[in-house]
C-alpha positions in Angstrom: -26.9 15.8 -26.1 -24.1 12.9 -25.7 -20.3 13.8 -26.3 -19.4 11.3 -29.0 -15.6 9.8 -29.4 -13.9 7.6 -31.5 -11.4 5.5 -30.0 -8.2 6.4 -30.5 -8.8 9.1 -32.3 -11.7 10.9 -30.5 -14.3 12.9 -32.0 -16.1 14.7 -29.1 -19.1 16.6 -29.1 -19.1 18.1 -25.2 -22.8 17.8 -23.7 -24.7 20.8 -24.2 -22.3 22.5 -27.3 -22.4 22.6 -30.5 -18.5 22.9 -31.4 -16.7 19.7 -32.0 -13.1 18.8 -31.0 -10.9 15.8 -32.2 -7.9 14.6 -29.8 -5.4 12.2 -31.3 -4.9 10.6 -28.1 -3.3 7.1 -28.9 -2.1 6.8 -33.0 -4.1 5.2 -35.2 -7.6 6.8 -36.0 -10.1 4.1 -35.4 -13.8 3.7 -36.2 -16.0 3.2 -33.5 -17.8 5.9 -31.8 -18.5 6.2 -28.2 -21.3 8.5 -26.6 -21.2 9.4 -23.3 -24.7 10.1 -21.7 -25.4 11.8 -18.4 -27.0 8.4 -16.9 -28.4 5.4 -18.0 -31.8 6.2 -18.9 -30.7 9.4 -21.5 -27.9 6.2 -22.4 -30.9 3.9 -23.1 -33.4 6.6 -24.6 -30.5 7.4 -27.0 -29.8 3.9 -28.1 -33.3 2.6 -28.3 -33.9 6.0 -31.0 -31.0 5.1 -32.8 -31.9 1.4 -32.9 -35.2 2.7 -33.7 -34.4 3.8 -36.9 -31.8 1.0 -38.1 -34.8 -1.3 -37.9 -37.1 1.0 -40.1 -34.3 1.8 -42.4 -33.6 -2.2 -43.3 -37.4 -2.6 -43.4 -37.8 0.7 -45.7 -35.0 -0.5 -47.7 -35.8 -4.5 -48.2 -39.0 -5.0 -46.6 -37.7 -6.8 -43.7 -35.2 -6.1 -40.6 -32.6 -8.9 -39.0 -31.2 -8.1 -35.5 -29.4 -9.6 -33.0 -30.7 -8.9 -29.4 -28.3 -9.2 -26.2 -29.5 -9.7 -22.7 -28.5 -9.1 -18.8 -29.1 -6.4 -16.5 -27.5 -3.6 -18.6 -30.0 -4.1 -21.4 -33.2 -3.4 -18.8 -33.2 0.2 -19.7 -32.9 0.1 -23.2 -35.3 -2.7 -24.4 -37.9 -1.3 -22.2 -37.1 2.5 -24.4 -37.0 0.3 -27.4 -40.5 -1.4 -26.7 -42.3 1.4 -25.9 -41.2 3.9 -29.4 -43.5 3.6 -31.7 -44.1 3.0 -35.6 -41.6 -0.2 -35.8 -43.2 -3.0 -37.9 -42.4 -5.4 -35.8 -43.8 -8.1 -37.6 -41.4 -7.7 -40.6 -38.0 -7.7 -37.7 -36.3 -11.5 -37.5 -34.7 -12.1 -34.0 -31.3 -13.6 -33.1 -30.1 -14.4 -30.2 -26.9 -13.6 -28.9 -25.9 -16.1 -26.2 -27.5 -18.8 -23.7 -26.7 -21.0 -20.8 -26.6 -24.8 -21.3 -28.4 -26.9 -19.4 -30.7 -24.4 -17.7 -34.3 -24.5 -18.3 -35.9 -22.2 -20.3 -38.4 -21.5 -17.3 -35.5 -20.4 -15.1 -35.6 -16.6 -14.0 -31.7 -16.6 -15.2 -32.9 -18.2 -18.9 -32.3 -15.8 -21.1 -34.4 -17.6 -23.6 -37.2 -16.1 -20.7 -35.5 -12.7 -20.7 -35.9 -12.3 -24.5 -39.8 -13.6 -24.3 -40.9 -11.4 -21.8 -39.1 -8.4 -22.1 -38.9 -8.1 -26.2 -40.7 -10.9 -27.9 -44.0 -11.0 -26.4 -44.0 -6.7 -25.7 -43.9 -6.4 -29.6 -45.1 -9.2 -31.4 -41.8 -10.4 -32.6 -42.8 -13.8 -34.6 -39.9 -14.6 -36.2 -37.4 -15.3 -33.4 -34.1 -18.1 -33.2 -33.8 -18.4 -29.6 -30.6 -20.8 -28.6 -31.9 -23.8 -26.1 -29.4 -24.5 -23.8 -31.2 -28.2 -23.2 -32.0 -30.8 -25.8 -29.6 -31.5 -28.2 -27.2 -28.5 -28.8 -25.2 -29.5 -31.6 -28.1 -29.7 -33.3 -29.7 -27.0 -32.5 -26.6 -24.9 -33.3 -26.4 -26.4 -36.8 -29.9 -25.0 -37.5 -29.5 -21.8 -36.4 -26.5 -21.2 -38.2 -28.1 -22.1 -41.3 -30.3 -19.6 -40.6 -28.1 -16.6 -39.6 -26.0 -16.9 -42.9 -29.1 -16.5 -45.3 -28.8 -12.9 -44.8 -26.7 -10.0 -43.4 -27.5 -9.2 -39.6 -29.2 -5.5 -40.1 -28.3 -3.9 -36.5 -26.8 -6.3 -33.8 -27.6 -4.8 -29.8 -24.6 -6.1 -27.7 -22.9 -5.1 -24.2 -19.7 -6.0 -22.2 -19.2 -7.9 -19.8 -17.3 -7.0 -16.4 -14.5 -9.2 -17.7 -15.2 -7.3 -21.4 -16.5 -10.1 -22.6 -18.6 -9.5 -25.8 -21.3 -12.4 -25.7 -20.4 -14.7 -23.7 -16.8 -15.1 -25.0 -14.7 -14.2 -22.2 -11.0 -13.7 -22.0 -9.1 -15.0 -23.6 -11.7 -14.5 -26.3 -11.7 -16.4 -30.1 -11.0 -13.7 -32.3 -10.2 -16.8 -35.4 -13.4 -19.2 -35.7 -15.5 -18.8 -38.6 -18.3 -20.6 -36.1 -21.7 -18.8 -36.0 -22.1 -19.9 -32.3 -20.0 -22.2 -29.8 -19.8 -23.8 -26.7 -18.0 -21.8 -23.9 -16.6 -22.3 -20.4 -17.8 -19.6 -18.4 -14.7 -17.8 -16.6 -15.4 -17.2 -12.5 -15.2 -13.0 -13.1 -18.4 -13.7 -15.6 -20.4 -16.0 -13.6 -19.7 -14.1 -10.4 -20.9 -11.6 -12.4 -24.4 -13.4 -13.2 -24.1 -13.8 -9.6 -24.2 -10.0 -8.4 -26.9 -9.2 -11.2 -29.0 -11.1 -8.8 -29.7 -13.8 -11.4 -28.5 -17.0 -9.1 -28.6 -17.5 -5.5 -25.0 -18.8 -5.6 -22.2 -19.6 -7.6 -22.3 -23.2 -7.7 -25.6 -22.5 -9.3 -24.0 -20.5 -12.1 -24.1 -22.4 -15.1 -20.3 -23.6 -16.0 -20.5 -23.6 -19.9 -22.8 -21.7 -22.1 -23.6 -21.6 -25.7 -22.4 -18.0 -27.6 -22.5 -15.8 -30.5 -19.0 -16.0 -32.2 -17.4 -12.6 -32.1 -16.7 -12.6 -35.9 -20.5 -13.4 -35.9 -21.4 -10.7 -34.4 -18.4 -8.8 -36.7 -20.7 -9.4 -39.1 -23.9 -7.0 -38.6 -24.0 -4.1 -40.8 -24.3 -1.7 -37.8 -23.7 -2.8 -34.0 -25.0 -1.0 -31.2 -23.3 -1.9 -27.6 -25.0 -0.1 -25.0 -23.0 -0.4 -21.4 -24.4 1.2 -18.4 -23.1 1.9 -14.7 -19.7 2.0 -12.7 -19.5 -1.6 -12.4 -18.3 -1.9 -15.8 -15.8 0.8 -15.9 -12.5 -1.2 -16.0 -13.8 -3.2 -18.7 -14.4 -0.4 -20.8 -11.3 1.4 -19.7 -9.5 -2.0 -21.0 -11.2 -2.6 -23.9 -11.2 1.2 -25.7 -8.7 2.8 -24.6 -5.8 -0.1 -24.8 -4.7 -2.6 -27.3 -7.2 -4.7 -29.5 -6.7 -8.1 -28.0 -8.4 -11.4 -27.0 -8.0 -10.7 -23.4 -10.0 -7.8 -24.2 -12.6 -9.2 -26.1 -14.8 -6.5 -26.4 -12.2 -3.9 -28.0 -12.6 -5.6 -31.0 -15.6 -3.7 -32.1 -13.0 -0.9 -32.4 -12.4 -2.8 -35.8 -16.5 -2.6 -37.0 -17.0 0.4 -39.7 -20.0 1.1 -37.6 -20.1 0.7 -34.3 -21.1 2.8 -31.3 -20.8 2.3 -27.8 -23.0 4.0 -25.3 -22.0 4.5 -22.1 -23.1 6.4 -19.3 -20.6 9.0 -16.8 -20.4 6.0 -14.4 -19.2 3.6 -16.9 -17.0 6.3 -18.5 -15.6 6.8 -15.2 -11.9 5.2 -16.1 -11.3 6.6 -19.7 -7.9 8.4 -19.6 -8.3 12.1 -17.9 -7.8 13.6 -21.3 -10.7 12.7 -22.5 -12.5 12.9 -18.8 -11.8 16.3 -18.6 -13.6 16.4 -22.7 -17.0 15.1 -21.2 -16.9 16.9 -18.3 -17.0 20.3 -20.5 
């Protein structure tokens, strides 16, 4: 059982008990939750239920399902969970794509166009996908996604953060204002090094310098979003971005400002949230 809090008003339910307990740690009662999990696999068995039953809900409800599917090496765990649960019509869920590199080919181990194909798309059946080419012509291709992410509301959007807290690929100091579906992005050196470590690259002069992302009030938009961030690496970031102020150079603590998020962490990536509420999980 997870120990759920919302940030900054924390709603926790301690791992193995039934009693809840709400701190008022920092003012102002926000909305997001966050779950704490014993590691990453309970982390990505959790989130993969829950996602789980957005999907069938949207399809039970209007016959169809639109997410928005994030990649990296935090999302291995969960999409693998998610793959494998079964009764989900996949053939009635429409994919978007949260961010891509530019000018990397799709065949590339790093491609995330790849990443999505082999370890979601193909495993289900998914035929209705909007994958972002990072070759070609971009405008272009931006334009025509776009058109096709605004027919509809996003159902259930699956994100992460970055080491930097970057949400997409919109690193600090983030865009908070466009009303953009997707843009063009420099890549910051924290966030490529980071591509770097995930073993993605054999250098950094390999890491792609600019990249195509999801907006973040985009991905604002989706009715529910999930945000599943696993291991110690990414502890600052979520120390930073929910537990101190909402801010572009945080970009990631924006969620804070969804009516239905949840972040799901696991005790390594929950390793830095303020001894108060340390000493809560630990119970």
């Amino acid at each position: 059982m997870p120990c759920y809090l919302t940030a900054h008003c924390f709603r926790l339910l301690a791992i193995g008990f039934d009693s809840r307990r709400r701190a008022k740690a920092f003012g102002n009662e926000e909305n997001v939750q966050i779950a704490v999990f014993r590691d990453k696999l309970a982390l990505a068995e959790a989130a993969a239920k829950d996602a789980a039953v957005a999907i069938r809900k949207a399809i039970e409800q209007q016959g169809f399902a639109r997410i928005i599917a994030a990649t990296g090496a935090s999302q291995f765990e969960f999409l693998e969970s998610l793959t494998t649960i079964p009764e989900i019509d996949w053939s009635r869920v429409e994919m978007f794509h949260l961010d891509e590199y530019l000018n990397l080919p799709a065949t590339h181990p790093a491609s995330f166009c790849r990443y999505l194909r082999e370890r979601l798309i193909d495993k289900v059946g998914i035929t209705r996908f909007h994958l972002l080419a990072g070759e070609g012509d971009v405008k272009k291709m931006i334009a025509d996604v776009t058109v096709e992410i605004r027919k509809k509301p996003i159902d259930v959007a699956f994100v992460g953060v970055g080491e930097n807290g970057h949400l997409a690929f919109n690193d600090p100091p983030a865009d908070f204002e466009t009303d953009e579906a997707y843009i063009v992005v420099k890549l910051d050196e924290a966030c490529r090094r980071q591509q770097l470590g995930e073993g993605w690259f054999k250098s950094l002069e390999e890491v792609p310098q600019r990249a195509i992302s999801m907006t973040i009030r985009q991905v604002l938009r989706s009715k529910q979003i999930l945000c599943i961030v696993p291991d110690a690496r990414k502890a600052n970031a979520v120390a930073k971005c929910f537990q101190e102020e909402v801010s572009p150079q945080a970009p990631a603590s924006i969620l804070r400002t969804h009516t239905n998020a949840t972040v799901y962490l696991d005790r390594d990536s929950a390793a830095l949230l303020n001894p108060e509420v340390a000493t809560l999980i630990a119970t």
